[in-house]
C-alpha positions as CSV (number, residue, x, y, z in Angstrom):
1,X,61.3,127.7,122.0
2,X,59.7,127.6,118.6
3,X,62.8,129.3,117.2
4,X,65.1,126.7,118.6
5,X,63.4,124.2,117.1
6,X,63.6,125.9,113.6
7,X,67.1,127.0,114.3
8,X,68.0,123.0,114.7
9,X,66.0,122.0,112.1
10,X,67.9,124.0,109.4
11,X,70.9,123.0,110.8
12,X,70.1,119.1,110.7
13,X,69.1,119.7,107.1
14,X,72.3,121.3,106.4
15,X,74.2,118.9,107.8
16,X,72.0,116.0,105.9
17,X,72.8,118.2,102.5
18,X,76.9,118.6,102.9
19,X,77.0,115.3,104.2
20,X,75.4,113.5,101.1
21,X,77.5,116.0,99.3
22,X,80.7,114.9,100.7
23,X,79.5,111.1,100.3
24,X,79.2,111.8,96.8
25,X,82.2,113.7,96.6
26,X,84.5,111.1,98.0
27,X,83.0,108.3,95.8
28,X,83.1,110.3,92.8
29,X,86.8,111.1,93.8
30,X,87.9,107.5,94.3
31,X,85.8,105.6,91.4
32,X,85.4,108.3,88.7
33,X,82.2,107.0,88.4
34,X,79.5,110.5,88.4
35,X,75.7,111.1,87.7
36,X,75.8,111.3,84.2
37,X,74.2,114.6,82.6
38,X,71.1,113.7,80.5
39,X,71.3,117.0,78.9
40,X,75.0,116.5,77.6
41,X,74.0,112.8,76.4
42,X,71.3,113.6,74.5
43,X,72.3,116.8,72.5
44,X,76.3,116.8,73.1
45,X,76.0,119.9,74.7
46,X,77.1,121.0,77.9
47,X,73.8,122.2,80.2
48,X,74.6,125.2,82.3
49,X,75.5,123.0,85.8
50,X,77.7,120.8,83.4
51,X,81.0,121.1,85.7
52,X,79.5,121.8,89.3
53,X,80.5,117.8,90.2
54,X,84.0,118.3,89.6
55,X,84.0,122.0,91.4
56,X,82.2,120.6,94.1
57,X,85.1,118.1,94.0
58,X,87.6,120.3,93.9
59,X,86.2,122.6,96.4
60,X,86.6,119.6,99.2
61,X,90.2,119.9,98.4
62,X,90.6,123.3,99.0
63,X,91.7,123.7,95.3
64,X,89.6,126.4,94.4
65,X,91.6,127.5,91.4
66,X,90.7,124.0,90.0
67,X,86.7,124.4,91.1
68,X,87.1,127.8,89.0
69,X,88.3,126.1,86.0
70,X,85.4,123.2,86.5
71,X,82.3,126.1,86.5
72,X,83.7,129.3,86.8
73,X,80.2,131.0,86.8
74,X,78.7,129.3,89.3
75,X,82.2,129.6,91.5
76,X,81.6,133.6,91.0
77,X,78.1,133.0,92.2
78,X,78.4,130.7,95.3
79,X,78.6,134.3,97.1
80,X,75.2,135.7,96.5
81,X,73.3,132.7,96.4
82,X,75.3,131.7,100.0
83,X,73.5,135.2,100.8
84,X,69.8,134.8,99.8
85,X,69.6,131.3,101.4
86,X,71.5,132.8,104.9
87,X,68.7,135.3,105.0
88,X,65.9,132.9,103.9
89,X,67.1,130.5,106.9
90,X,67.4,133.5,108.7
91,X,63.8,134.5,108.2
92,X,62.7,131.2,108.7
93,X,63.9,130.8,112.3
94,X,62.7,134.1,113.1
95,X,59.4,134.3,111.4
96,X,58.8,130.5,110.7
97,X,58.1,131.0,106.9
98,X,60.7,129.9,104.9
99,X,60.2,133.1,102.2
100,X,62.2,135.2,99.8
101,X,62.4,139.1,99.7
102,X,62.2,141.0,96.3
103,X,65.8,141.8,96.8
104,X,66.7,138.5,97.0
105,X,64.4,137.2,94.0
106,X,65.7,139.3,91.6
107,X,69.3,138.0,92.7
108,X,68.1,134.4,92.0
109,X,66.8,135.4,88.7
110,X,69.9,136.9,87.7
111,X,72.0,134.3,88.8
112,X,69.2,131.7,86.8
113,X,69.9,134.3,83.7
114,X,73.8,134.5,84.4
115,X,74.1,130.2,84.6
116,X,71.5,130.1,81.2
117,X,73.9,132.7,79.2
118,X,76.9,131.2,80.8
119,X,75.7,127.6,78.9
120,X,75.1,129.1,76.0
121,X,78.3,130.8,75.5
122,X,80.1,127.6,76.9
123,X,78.9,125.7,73.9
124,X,79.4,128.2,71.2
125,X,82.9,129.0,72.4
126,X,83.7,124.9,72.5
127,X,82.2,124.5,68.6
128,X,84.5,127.7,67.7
């Protein structure tokens, strides 16, 4: 019983997430009007998760060459971190702890270090 419960819970909260995300989606679509990036205002730079809007975008029109061009890395990466938080979900309805293994931690940091780099090299290419 107590892993039904979780099991709905995660799916409610799912639901809640892509939801707001296609809200989002369609207004950004249809006005052009975005969360601005504080990061980008302030220095000119692009921050690493300067694109994932558009991608996201993109993505609801099944024009994934497009969500490639708008953050490439984090397109590559939507694969492992889709992994780490099936099995954390996973863990969580069977165990009821919502917890990471060290497998999955170091995936996360590498994907933290891949978005970082991926910044960095974003902006040095642009000022090229």
């Amino acid at each position: 019983m107590m892993k039904r419960k979780r099991l709905v819970r995660i799916v409610i909260y799912a639901l809640i997430v892509v939801m707001a995300g296609l809200v989002y989606g369609i207004f950004v679509k249809y006005t052009g009007l975005a969360i601005p990036c504080f990061f980008r205002r302030v220095t000119g730079l692009k921050c690493p998760g300067c694109g994932i809007t558009g991608m996201c975008v993109a993505l609801m029109q099944f024009d994934f060459k497009e969500a490639f061009r708008c953050h490439p890395m984090l397109f590559v990466l939507l694969t492992p971190l889709g992994i780490v938080f099936a099995r954390s979900a996973a863990t969580y309805v069977q165990e009821g702890t919502w917890r990471t293994k060290r497998w999955q931690d170091v995936i996360l940091y590498i994907c933290i270090a891949l978005l970082v780099g991926f910044g960095v090299v974003r902006n040095i290419i642009e000022r090229i």
